[in-house]
VEXMIPA-922096 format. One record per residue: residue number from 1; residue in three letters; x, y, z of N, C-alpha, C in turn. Coordinates in nm, 4 decimals, always signed. Layout:
# residues N
<rec NUM; 'ALA'; <X; Y; Z>; <X; Y; Z>; <X; Y; Z>>
...
END
This chain:
# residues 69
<rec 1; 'UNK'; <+0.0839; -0.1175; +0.0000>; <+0.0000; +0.0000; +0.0000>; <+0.0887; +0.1243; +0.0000>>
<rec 2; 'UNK'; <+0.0840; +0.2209; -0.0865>; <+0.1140; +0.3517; -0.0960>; <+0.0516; +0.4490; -0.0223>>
<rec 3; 'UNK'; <+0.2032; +0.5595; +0.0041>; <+0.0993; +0.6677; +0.0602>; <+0.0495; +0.7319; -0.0224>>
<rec 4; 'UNK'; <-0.1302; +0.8153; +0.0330>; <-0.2496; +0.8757; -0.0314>; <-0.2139; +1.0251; +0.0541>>
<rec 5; 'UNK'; <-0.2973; +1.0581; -0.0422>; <-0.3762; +1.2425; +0.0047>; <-0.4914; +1.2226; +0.0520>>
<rec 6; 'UNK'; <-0.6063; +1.3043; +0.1220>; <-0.6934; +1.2348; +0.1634>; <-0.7512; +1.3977; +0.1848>>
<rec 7; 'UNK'; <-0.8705; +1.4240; +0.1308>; <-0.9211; +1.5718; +0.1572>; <-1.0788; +1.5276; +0.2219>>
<rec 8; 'UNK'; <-1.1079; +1.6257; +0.3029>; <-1.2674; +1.6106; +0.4013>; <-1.3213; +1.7529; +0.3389>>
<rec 9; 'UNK'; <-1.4186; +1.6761; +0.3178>; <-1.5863; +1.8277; +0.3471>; <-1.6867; +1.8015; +0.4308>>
<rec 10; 'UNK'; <-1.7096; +1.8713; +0.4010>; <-1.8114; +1.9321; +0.5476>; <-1.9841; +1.9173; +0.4274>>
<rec 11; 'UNK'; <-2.0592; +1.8463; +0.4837>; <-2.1417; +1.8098; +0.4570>; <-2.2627; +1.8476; +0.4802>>
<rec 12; 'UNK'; <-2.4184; +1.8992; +0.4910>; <-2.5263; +1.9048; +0.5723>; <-2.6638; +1.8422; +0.5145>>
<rec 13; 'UNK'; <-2.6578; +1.7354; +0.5872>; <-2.8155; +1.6340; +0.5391>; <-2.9182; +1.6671; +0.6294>>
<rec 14; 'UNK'; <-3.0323; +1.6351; +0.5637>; <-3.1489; +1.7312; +0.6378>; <-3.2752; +1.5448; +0.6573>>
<rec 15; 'UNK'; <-3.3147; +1.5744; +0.7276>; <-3.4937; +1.4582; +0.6967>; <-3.5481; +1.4818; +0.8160>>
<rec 16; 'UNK'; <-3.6922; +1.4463; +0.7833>; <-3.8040; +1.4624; +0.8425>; <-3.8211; +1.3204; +0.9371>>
<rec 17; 'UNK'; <-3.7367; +1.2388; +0.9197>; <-3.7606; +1.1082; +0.9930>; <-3.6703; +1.1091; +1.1070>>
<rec 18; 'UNK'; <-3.5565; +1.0749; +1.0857>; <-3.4166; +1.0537; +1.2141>; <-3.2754; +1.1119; +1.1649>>
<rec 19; 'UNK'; <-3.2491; +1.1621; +1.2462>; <-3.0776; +1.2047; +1.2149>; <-2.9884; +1.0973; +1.1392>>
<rec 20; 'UNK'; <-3.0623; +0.9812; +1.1686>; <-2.9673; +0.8608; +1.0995>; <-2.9776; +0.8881; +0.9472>>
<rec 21; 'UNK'; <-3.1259; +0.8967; +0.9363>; <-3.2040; +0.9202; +0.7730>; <-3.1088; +1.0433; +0.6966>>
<rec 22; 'UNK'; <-3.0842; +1.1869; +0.7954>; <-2.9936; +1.2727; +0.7349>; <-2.8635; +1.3092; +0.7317>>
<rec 23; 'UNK'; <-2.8280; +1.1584; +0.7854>; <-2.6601; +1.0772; +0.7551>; <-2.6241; +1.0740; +0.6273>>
<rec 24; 'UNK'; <-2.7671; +0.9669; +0.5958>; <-2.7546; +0.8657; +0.4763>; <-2.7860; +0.9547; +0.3765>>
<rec 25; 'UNK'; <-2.8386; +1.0216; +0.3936>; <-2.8960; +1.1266; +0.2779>; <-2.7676; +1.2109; +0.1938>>
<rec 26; 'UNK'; <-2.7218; +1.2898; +0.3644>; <-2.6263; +1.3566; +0.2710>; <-2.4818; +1.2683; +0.2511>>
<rec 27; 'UNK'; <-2.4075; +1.1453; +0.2586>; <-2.3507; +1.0570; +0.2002>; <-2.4041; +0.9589; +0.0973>>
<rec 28; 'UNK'; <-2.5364; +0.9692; +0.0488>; <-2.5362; +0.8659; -0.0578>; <-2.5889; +1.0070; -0.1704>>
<rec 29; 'UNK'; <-2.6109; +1.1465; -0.1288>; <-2.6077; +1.2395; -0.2501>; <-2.4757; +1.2545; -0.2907>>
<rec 30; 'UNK'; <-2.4027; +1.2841; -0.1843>; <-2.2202; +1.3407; -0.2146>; <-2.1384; +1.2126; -0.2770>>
<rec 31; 'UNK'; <-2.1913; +1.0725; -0.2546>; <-2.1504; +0.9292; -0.3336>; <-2.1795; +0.9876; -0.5033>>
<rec 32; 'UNK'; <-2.2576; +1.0588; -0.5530>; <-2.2696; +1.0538; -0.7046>; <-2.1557; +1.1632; -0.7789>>
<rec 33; 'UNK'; <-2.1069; +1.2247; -0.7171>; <-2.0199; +1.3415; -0.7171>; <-1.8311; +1.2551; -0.6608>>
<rec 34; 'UNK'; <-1.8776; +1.2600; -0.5460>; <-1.7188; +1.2358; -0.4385>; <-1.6901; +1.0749; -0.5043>>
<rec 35; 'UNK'; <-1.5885; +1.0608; -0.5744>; <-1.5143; +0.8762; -0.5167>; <-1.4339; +0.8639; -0.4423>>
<rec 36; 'UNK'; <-1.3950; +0.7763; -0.3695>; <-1.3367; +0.7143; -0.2738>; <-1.3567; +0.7243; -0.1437>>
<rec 37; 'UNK'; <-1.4592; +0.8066; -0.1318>; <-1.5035; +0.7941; +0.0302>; <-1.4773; +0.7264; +0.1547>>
<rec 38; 'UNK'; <-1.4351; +0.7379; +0.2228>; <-1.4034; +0.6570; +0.3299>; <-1.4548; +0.6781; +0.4633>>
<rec 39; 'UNK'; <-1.4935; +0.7657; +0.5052>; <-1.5323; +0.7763; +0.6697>; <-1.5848; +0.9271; +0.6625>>
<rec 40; 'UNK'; <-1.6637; +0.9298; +0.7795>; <-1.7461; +1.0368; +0.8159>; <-1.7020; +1.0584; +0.9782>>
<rec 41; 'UNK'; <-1.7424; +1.2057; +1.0274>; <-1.7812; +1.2556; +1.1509>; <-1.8864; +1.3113; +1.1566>>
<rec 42; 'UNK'; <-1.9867; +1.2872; +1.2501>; <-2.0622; +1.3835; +1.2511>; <-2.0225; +1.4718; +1.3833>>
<rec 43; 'UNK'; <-2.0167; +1.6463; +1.3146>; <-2.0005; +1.7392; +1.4181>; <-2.1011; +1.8321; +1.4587>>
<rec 44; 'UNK'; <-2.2034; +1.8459; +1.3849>; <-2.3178; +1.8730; +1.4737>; <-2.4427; +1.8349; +1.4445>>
<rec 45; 'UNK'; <-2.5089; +1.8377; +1.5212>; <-2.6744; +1.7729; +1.5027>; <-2.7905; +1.8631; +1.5310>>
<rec 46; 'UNK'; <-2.9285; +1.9201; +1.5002>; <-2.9830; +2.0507; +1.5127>; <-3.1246; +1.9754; +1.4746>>
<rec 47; 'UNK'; <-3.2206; +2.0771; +1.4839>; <-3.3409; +2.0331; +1.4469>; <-3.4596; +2.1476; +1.4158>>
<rec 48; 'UNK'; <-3.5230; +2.1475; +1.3871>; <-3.6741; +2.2165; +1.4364>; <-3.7969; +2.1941; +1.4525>>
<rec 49; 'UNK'; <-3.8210; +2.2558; +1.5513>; <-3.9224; +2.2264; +1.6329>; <-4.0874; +2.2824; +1.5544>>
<rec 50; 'UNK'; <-4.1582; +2.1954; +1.5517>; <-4.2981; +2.2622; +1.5436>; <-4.3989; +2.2176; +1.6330>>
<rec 51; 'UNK'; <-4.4803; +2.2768; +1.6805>; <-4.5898; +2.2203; +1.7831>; <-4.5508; +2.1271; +1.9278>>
<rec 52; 'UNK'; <-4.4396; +2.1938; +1.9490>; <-4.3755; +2.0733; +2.0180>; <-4.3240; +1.9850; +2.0561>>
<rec 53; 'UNK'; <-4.3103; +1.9356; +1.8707>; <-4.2185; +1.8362; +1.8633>; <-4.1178; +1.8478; +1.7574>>
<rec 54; 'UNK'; <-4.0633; +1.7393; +1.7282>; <-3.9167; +1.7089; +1.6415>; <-3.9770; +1.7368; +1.5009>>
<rec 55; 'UNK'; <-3.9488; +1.8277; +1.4178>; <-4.0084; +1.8139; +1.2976>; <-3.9357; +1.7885; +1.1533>>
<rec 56; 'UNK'; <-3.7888; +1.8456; +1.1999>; <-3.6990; +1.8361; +1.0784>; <-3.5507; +1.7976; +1.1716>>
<rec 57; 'UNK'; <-3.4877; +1.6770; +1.1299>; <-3.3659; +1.6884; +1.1680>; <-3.2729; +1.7379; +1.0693>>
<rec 58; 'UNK'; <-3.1339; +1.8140; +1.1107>; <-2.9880; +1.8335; +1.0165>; <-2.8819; +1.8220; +1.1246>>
<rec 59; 'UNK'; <-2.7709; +1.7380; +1.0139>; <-2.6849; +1.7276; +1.0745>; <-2.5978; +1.7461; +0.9695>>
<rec 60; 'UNK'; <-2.4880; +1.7936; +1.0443>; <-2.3566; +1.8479; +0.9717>; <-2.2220; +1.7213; +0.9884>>
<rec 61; 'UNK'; <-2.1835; +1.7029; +0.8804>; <-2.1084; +1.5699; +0.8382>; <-1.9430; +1.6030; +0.8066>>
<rec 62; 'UNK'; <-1.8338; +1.5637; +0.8564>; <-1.6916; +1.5821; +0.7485>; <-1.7039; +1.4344; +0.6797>>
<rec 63; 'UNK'; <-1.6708; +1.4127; +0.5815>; <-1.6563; +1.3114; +0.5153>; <-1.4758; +1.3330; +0.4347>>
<rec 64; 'UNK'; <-1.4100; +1.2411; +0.4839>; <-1.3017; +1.1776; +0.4401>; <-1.3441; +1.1436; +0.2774>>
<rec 65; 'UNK'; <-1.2425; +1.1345; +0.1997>; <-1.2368; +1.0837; +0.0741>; <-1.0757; +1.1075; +0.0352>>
<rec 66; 'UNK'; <-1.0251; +0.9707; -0.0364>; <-0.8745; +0.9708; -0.1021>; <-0.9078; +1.0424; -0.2436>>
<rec 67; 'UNK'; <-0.7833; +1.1625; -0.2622>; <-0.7741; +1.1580; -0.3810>; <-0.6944; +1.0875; -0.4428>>
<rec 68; 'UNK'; <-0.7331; +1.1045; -0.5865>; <-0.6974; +0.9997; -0.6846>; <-0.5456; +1.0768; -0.7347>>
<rec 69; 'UNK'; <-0.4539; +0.9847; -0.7983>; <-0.3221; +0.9756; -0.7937>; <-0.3282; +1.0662; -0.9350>>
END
């Protein structure tokens, strides 16, 4: 194995269901664009509220990816 370069962005997926849902969201949109992906952080998590309850989750993502040689 050779050494790589390896650049992160900063990501923000949004859904109406679970923070998990606006994981996947914004890593399988940035999959049609980004190759080589490799790992994520999530660094923040947020929401809004309507009537009381949970109505929209977002969460903010770095996603790892190798660039290509």
């Amino acid at each position: 194995m050779g050494d790589h370069v390896y650049k992160m962005v900063e990501l923000v997926g949004s859904s109406r269901e679970s923070i998990e849902d606006a994981i996947n969201q914004a890593i399988a949109r940035a999959s049609n664009t980004i190759r080589h992906m490799g790992w994520f952080e999530v660094v923040e998590t947020r929401g809004h509220i309507e009537d009381g309850r949970v109505a929209h989750y977002q969460v903010t993502v770095r996603v790892g990816f190798r660039l290509e040689e």
